[in-house]
C-alpha positions as CSV (number, residue, x, y, z in Angstrom):
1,X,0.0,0.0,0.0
2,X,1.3,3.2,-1.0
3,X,2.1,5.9,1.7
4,X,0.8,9.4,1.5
5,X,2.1,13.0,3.6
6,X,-0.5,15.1,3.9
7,X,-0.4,19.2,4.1
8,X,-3.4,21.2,5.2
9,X,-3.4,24.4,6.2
10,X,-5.9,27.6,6.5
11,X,-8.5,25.8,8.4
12,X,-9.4,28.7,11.0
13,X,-11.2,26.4,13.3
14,X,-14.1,28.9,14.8
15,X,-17.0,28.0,17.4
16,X,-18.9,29.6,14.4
17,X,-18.1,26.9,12.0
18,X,-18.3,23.4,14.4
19,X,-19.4,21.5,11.0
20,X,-15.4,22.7,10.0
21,X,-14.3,21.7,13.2
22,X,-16.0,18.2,12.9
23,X,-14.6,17.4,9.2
24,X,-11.5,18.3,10.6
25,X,-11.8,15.4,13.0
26,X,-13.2,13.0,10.9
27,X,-10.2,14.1,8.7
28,X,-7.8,13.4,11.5
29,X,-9.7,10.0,12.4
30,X,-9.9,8.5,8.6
31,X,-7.4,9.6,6.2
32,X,-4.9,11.1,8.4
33,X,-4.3,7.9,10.7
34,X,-2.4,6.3,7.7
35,X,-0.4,8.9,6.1
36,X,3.0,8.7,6.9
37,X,2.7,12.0,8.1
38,X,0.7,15.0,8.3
39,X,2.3,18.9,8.3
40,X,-0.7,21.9,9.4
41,X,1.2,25.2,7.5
42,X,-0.6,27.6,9.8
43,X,-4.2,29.4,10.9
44,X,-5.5,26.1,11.8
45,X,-7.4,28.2,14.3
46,X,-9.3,31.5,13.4
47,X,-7.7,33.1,16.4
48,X,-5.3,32.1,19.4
49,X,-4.0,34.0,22.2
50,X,-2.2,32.1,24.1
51,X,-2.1,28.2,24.9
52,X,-4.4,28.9,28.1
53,X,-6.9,29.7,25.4
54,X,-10.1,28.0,26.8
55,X,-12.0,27.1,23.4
56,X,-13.9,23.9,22.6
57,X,-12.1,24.2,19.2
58,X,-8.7,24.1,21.1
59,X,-9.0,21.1,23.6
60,X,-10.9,19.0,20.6
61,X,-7.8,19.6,18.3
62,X,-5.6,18.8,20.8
63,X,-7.0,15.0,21.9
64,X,-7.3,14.6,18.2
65,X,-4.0,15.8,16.8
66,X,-2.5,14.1,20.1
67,X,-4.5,10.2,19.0
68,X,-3.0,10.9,16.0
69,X,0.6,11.7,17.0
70,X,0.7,8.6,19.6
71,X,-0.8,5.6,16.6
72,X,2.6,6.9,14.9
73,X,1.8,9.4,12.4
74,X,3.9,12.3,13.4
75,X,2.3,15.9,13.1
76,X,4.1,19.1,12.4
77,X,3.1,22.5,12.6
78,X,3.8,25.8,11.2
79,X,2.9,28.9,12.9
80,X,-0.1,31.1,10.5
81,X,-1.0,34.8,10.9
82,X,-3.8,33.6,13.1
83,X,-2.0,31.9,15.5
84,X,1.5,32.9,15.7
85,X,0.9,32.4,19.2
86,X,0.5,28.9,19.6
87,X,3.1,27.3,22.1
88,X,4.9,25.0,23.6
89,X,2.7,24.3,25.9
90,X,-0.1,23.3,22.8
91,X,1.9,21.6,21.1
92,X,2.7,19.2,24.0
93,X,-0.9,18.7,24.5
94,X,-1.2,18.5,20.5
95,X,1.3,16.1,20.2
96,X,2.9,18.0,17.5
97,X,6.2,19.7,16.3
98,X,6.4,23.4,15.7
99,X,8.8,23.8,12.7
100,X,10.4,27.2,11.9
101,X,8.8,29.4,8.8
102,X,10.3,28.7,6.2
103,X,11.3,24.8,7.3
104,X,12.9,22.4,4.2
105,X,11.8,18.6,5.0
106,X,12.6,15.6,2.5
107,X,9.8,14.3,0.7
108,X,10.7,10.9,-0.7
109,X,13.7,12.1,-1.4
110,X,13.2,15.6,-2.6
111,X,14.2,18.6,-0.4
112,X,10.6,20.9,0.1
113,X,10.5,24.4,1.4
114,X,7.4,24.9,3.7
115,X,6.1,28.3,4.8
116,X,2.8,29.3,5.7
117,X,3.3,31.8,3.2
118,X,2.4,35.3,4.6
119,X,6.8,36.2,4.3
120,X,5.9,35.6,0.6
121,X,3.1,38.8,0.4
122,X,5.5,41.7,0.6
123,X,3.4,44.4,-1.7
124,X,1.2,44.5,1.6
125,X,3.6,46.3,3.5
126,X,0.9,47.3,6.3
127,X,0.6,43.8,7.4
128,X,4.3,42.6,6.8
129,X,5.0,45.9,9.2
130,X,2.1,44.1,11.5
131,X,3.6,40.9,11.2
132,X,7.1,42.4,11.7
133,X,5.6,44.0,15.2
134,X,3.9,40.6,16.6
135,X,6.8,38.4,16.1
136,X,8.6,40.0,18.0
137,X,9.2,38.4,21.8
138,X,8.8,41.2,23.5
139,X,5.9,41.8,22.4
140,X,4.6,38.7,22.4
141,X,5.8,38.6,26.4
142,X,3.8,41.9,26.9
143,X,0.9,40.1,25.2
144,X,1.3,37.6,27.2
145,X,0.8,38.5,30.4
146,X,-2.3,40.2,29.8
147,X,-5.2,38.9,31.2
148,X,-7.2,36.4,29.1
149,X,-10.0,38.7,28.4
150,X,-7.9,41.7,27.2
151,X,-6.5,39.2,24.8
152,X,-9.4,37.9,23.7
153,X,-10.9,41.1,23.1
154,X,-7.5,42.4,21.6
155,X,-8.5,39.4,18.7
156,X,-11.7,40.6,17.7
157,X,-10.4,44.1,17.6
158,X,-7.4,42.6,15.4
159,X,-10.8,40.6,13.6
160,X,-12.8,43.7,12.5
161,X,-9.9,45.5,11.6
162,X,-8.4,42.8,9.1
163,X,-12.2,42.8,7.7
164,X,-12.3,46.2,7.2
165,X,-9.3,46.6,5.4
166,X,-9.8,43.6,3.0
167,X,-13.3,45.7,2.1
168,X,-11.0,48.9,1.5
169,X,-8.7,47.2,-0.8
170,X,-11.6,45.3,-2.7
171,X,-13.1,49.1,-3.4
172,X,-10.1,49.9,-4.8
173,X,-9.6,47.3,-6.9
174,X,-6.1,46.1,-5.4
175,X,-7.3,42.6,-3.0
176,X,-5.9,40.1,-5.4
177,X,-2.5,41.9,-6.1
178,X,-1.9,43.2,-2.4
179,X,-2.8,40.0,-0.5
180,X,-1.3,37.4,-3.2
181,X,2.6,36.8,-3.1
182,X,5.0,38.6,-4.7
183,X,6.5,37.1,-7.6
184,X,9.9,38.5,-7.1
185,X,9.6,37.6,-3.4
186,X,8.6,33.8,-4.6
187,X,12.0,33.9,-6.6
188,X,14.2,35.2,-4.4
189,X,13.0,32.5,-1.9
190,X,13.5,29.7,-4.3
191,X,17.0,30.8,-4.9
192,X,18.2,31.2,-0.9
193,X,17.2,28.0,-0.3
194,X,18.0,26.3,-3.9
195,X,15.1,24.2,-3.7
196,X,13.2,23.9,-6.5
197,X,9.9,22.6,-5.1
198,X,7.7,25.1,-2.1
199,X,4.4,24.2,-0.3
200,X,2.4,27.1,1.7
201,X,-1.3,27.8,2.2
202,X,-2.1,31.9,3.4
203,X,-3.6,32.8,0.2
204,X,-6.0,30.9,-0.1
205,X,-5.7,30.7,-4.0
206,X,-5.5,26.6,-4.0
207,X,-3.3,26.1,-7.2
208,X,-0.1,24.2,-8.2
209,X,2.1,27.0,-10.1
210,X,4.8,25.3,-12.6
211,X,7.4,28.2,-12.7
212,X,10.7,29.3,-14.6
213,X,13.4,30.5,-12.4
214,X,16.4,31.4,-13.6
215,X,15.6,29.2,-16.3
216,X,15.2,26.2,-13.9
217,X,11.9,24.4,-13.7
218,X,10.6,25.1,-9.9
219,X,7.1,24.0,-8.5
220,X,4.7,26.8,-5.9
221,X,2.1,24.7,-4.8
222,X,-0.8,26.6,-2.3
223,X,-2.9,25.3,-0.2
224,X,-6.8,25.7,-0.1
225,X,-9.1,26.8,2.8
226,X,-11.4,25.1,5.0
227,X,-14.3,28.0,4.8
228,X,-17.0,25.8,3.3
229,X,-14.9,22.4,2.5
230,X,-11.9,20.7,3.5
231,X,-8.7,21.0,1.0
232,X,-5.8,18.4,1.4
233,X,-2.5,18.3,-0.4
234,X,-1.6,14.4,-0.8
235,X,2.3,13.7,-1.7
236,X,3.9,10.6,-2.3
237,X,6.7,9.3,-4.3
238,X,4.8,9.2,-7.2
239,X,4.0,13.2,-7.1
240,X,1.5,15.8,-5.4
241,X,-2.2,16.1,-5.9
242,X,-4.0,18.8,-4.3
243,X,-8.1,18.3,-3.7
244,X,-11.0,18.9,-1.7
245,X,-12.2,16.8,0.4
């Protein structure tokens, strides 16, 4: 029986959506528990503040990323723009590895770059300055120790805001140029790491992207959203296919 790793990614798990939150599960129970592995590339949940986050969403991930993790199929994770702030602490209960953004892994053989894919959007250089100011540890710390409500309120500030500005940039006509990556970005990433092959969600623009750089052959495949369906990407030594569930 051939063996399958699966990526996911932009699920952003909400008590609004449960019937999200219970594919993901029945994801997690069927497919998932024989895959040789599975990698989350970020905003698995809509919002996180902090591993003491109390959420249904959050403990029912947890026991099933964590059943997952001990039957042997290991689970990474890479922080999204939704929940940067997921810990060590989580990922303990989660069973789960955080990798760094961008991580390279071997896939059958063949070095992959995996990002969640937000580094790749620089034309939006309001959120990359956001982005720039959240990462930062002492910030986060600050954050932090904050009292659970503040965050929590702090998130659907950080919500409305992100809503709003997606409607400003749809009336003028810029939302698919300002949120999508950057194709200069794309190749100067490809040429850092000299990998010709990159895996990221973010975008939400589910597509595999056959590219020439430098006059090399190089593969951008993105992830789809879990909105209204689930979206896997299945690799295995024969090649990728991305698909909704």
């Amino acid at each position: 029986m051939r063996m399958t790793t699966l990526f996911i990614s932009d699920l952003h798990l909400d008590p609004a959506r449960p019937d999200i939150t219970r594919l993901f599960g029945e994801f997690v129970d069927g497919e998932a528990r024989h895959a040789d592995a599975l990698y989350i590339l970020g905003d698995l949940f809509e919002a996180w503040v902090g591993d003491d986050d109390p959420s249904d969403a959050g403990a029912f991930v947890a026991d099933k990323l964590k059943t997952l993790a001990d039957g042997g199929v290991p689970v990474s994770f890479i922080r999204g723009n939704r929940d940067f702030l997921v810990g060590d602490a989580y990922a303990r209960r989660a069973g789960m590895a955080i990798l760094p953004d961008p991580a390279v892994v071997m896939l059958y053989g063949r070095p992959t770059l995996l990002m969640h894919g937000d580094l790749l959007c620089t034309d939006d250089t309001a959120y990359q300055q956001f982005r720039a100011q959240t990462r930062d540890p002492a910030w986060q710390a600050q954050f932090l120790a904050q009292p659970l409500a503040a965050r929590l309120a702090f998130a659907g500030r950080a919500r409305a805001a992100s809503k709003a500005r997606q409607g400003e940039l749809r009336d003028a006509g810029t939302m698919e140029t300002i949120t999508d990556v950057s194709p200069s970005t794309v190749a100067d990433t490809f040429a850092r790491y000299g990998i010709d092959t990159l895996i990221h969600g973010h975008t939400h623009r589910p597509a595999v992207h056959e590219l020439d750089v430098a006059g090399n052959p190089h593969r951008r495949i993105v992830l789809g959203d879990w909105y209204t369906q689930g979206s896997v990407l299945r690799v295995d030594s024969d090649g990728a296919r991305l698909s909704s569930l």
